[in-house]
C-alpha positions in Angstrom: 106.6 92.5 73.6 108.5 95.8 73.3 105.6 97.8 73.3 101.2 97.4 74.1 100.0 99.7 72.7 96.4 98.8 73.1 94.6 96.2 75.1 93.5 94.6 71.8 97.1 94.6 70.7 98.5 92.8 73.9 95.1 90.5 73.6 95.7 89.3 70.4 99.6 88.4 70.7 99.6 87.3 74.2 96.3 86.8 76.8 94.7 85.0 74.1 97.1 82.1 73.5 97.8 81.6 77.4 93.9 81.8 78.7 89.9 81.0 77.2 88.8 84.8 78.6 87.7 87.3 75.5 88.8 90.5 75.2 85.9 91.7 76.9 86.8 90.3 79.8 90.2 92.3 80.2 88.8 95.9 79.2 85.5 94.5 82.2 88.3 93.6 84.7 90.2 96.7 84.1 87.4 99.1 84.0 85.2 98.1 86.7 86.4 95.9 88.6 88.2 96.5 92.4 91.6 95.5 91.7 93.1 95.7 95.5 95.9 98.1 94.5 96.9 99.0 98.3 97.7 95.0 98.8 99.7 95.0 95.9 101.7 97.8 97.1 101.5 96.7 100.5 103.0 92.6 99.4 105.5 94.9 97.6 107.0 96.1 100.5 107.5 93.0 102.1 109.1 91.9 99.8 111.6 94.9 99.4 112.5 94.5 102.9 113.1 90.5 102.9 115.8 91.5 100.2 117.9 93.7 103.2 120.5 91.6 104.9 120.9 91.3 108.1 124.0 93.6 108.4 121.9 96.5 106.4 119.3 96.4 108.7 120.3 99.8 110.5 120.7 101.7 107.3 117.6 103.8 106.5 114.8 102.6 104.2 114.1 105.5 101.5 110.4 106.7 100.4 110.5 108.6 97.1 107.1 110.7 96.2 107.0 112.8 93.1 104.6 113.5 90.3 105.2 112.9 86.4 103.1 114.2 83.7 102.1 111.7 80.8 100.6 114.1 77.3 97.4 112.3 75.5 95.9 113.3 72.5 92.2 113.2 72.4 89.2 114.7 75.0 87.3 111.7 75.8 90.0 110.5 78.8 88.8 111.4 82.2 90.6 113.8 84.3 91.9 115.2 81.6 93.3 118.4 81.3 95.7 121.1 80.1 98.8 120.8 82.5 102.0 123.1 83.2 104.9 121.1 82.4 108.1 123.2 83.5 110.6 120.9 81.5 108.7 121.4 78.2 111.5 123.0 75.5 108.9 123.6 72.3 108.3 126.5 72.6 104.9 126.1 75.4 105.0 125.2 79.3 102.0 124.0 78.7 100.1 120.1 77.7 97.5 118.3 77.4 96.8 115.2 79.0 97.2 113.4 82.8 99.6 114.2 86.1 99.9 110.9 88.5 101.5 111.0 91.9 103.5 108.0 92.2 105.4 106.5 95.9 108.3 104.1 95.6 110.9 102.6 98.1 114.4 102.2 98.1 115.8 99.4 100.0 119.9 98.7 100.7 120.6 95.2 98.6 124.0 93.8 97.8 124.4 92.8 94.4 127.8 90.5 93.3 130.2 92.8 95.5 128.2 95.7 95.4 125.9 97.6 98.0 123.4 99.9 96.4 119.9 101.6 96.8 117.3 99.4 94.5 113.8 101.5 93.8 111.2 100.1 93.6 107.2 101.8 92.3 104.7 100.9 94.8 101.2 103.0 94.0 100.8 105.5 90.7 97.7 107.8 91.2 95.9 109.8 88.9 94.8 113.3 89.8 91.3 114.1 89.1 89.6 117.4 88.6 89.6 118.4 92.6 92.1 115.9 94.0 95.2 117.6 96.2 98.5 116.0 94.7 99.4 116.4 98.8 96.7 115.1 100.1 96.8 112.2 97.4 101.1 111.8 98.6 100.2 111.7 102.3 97.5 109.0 102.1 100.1 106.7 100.4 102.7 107.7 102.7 100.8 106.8 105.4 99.9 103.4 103.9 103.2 102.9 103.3 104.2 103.5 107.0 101.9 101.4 108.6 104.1 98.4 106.9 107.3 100.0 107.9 106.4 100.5 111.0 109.1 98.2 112.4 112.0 99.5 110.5 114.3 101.6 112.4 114.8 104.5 110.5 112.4 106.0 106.9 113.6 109.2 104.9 110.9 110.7 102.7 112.5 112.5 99.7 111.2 115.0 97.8 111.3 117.7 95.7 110.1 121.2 96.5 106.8 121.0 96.0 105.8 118.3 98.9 107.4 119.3 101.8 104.1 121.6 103.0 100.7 120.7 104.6 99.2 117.3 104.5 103.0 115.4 104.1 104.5 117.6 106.5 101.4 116.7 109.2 102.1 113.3 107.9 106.0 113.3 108.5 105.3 114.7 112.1 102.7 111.8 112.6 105.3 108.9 112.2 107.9 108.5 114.9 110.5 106.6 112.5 110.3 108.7 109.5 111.9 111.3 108.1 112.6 114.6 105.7 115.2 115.2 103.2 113.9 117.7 100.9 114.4 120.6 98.3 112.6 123.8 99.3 112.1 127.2 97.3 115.1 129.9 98.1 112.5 131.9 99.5 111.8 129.9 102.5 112.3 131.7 106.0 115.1 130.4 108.1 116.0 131.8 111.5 119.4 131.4 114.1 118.7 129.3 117.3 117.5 131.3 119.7 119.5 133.1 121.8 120.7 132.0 125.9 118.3 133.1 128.3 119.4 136.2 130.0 117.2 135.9 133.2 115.4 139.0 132.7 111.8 139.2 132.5 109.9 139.2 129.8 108.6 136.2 127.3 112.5 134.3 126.2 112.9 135.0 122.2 111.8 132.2 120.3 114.2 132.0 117.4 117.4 134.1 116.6 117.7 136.8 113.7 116.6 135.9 110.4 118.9 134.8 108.2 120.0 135.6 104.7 121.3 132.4 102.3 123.3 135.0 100.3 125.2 136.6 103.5 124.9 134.4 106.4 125.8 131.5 105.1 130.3 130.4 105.2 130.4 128.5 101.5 133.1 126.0 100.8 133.9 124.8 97.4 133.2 121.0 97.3 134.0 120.1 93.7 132.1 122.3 90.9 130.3 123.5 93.6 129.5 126.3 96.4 128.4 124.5 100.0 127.4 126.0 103.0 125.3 124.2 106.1 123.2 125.1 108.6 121.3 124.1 111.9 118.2 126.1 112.0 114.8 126.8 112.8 112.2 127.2 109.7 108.6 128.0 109.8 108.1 124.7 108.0 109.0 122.5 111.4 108.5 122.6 115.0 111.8 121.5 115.7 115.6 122.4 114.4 116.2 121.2 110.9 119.7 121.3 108.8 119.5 123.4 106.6 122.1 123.0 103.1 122.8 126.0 100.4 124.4 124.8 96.9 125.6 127.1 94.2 127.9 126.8 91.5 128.2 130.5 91.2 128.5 132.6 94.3 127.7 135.6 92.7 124.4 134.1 90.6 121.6 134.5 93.3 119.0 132.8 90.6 121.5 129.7 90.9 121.4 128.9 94.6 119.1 126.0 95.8 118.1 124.8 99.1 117.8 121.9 101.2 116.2 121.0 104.5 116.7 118.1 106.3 115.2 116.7 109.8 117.8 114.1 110.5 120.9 115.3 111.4 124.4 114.8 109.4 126.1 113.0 112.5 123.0 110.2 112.9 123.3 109.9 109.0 127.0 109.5 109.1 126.7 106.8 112.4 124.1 104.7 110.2 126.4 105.1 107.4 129.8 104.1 109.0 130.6 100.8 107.9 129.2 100.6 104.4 131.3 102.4 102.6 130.5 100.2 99.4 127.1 101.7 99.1 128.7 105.1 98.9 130.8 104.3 95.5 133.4 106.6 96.7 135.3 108.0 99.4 133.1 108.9 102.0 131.8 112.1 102.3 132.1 114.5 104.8 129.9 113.9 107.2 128.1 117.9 106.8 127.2 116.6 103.3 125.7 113.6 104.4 122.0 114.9 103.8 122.9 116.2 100.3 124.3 113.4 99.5 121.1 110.9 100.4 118.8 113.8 98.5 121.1 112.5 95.2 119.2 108.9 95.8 115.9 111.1 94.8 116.8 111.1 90.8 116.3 107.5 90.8 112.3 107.9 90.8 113.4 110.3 87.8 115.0 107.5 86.2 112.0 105.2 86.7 109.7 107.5 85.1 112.0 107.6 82.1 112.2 103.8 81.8 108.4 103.5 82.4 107.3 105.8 79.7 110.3 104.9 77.6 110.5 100.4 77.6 107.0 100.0 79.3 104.4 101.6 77.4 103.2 103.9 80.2 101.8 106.3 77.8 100.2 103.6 75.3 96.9 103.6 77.4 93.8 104.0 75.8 91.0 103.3 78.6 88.9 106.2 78.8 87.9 106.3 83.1 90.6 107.2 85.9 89.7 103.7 87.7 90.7 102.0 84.4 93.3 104.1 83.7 94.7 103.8 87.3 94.6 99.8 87.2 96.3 99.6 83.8 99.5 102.2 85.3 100.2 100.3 88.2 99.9 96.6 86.8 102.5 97.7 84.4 104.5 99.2 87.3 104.3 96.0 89.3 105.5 94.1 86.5 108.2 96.4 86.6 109.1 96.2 90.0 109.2 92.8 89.4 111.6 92.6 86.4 114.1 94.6 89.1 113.2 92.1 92.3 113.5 88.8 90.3 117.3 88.4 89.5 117.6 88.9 93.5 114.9 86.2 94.7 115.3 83.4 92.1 119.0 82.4 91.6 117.8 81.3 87.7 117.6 84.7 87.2 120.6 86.4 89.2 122.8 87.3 86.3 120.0 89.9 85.0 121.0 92.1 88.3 124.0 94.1 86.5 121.4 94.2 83.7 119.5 97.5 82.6 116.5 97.6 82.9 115.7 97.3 79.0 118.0 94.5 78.7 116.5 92.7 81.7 113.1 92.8 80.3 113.7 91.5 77.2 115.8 88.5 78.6 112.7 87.5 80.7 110.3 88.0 77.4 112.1 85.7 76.1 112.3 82.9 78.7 108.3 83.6 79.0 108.0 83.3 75.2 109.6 79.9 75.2 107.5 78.6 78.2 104.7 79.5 76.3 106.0 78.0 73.2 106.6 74.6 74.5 103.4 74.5 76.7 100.9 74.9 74.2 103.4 72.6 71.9 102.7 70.1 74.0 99.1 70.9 74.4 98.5 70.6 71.1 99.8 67.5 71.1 98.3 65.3 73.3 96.1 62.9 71.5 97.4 59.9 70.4 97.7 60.5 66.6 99.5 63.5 67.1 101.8 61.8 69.6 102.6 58.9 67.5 103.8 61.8 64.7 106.0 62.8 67.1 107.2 60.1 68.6 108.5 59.0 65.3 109.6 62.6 64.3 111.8 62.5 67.4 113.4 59.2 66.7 114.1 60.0 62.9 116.4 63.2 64.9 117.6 60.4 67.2 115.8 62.5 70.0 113.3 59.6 71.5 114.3 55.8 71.3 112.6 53.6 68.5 109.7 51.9 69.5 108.9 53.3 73.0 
């Protein structure tokens, strides 16, 4: 099916002709009932991890956390609401409907000859009327960790609206994870402190404060302005590297900013001999944290997929536990549709697939499973069977008289 756009809809094409439940028993089950969401996510991550090689073990595991909008029409949903929407172009910044927070991974998987970051949804929430979207992103985070607990090395990325308060306590908290992240312009960086003169008097504990505009050295790396920094922020107990981008020098509104608590050198060590992953050249290794902030857009790309192939916005279940359940089963069956060409060889020519086109080959292997098994179902007593025999051996199918 290309689209459900209700639970009646997908009832009446599909659940009914595979099980005896009504249709009560899907809206009861989706409703009310305690669907264990954090084991789901939790089996998910195994099984991201069992598709790393061996020799990608050492390269870092990626967490992606952002938060998408999704517009309803109608006031009857729950936690529903009039949202800002900053990429809105009608003419409002404003909508009406739901905001989830959503977590996914990215593991290192070869594909044919290829090396490349696959992304994977773990846990969608919806925010609620006095829900933190920080607080809701560092309790999955941390559920996350506890399974990755064993890897060597886990980048969080996120946009500038995350790295702050509960995730950064959250970041700190975990000894194997860490920060690439876009910040506002405005954030406060300082020089390293200065050498200790031997004088009295309490040692500085940062240098001057520094300006992104003037004490920064750019180079031109393509369309773009570059300039990188080691530095100590307010954000962070420790030094962080800290990365300016423009592509007009002289545009202040332009410039953007980027913090990073794993340093380019580590990146570019982890990095060394997988040049396949990189699709290019290798960059230089002060660009290394920029360049693993670019494997962010994939949740971006998710979100379009989700909302465009998979019916994210089709819901029509009025509570947030309903509503909840409904989001993530479609975005483990998503996941899914990305992990099966990798696990079961039937399947492995889907992986160069898009996501679209993947979907709809698997629909269509389901579809004929489900043909022929109730086909044969229906078909089981013995009139019906003698029918067919003799149907068969007219098409020279089934030997005469077996």
């Amino acid at each position: 099916m290309q689209f459900v756009t209700s639970i009646r809809n997908i009832y009446r094409w599909f659940l009914s002709g595979i099980g005896k439940e009504s249709l009560n028993s899907y809206y009861h089950i989706l409703t009310y009932s305690k669907i264990p969401l954090g084991k789901f996510a939790k089996i998910t991550i195994s099984l991201a991890l069992s598709l790393v090689k061996e020799t990608e073990k050492k390269l870092p595991v990626l967490l992606l956390i952002d938060d998408t909008l999704q517009e309803k029409f109608g006031t009857k949903f729950e936690c529903y609401k009039k949202l800002f929407d900053h990429a809105r172009h009608n003419g409002s910044n404003y909508m009406n409907g739901h905001c989830f927070v959503a977590l996914t991974i990215c593991v290192p998987v070869a594909i044919g000859t290829e090396l490349r970051y696959l992304n994977i949804p773990l846990r969608f929430r919806l925010r609620g009327e006095n829900d933190n979207k920080l607080t809701m992103a560092s309790e999955m985070i941390r559920d996350a960790m506890k399974e990755l607990q064993n890897v060597e090395t886990v980048i969080l990325l996120c946009d500038s609206w995350y790295p702050k308060g509960d995730v950064l306590e959250t970041v700190a908290s975990c000894n194997n994870l860490e920060l690439i992240a876009n910040v506002r312009v405005d954030t406060a960086a300082f020089d390293l402190p200065p050498e200790r003169t031997g004088k009295r008097g309490r040692p500085a504990k940062t240098g001057k404060k520094l300006s992104i505009y003037t004490d920064f050295s750019f180079s031109q790396v393509g369309e773009f302005f570059i300039a990188a920094k080691t530095v100590l922020t307010n954000l962070f107990d420790s030094t962080v590297y800290m990365t300016v981008t423009t592509p007009n020098i002289d545009n202040h509104d332009a410039y953007r900013l980027f913090l990073s608590t794993v340093m380019p050198e580590s990146l570019a060590v982890l990095f060394a001999n997988h040049h396949a992953l990189l699709k290019r050249d290798s960059p230089q290794d002060w660009l290394f944290p920029l360049y693993l902030y670019s494997f962010r857009w994939s949740i971006e790309v998710m979100f379009y997929e989700l909302k465009t192939f998979w019916s994210f916005g089709y819901y029509m279940l009025r509570s947030k536990h309903g509503i909840e359940n409904f989001i993530n089963i479609i975005s483990i069956v998503y996941a899914a549709v990305h992990v099966l060409p990798l696990t079961d060889s039937a399947f492995a020519s889907l992986a160069d697939f898009s996501s679209l086109s993947a979907k709809s080959a698997i629909a269509q292997a389901v579809q004929r499973d489900l043909i022929l098994s109730l086909f044969a179902e229906n078909n089981r007593n013995i009139l019906n069977s003698f029918d067919l025999i003799n149907s068969l051996a007219l098409l020279e199918l089934f030997p005469k008289g077996a």
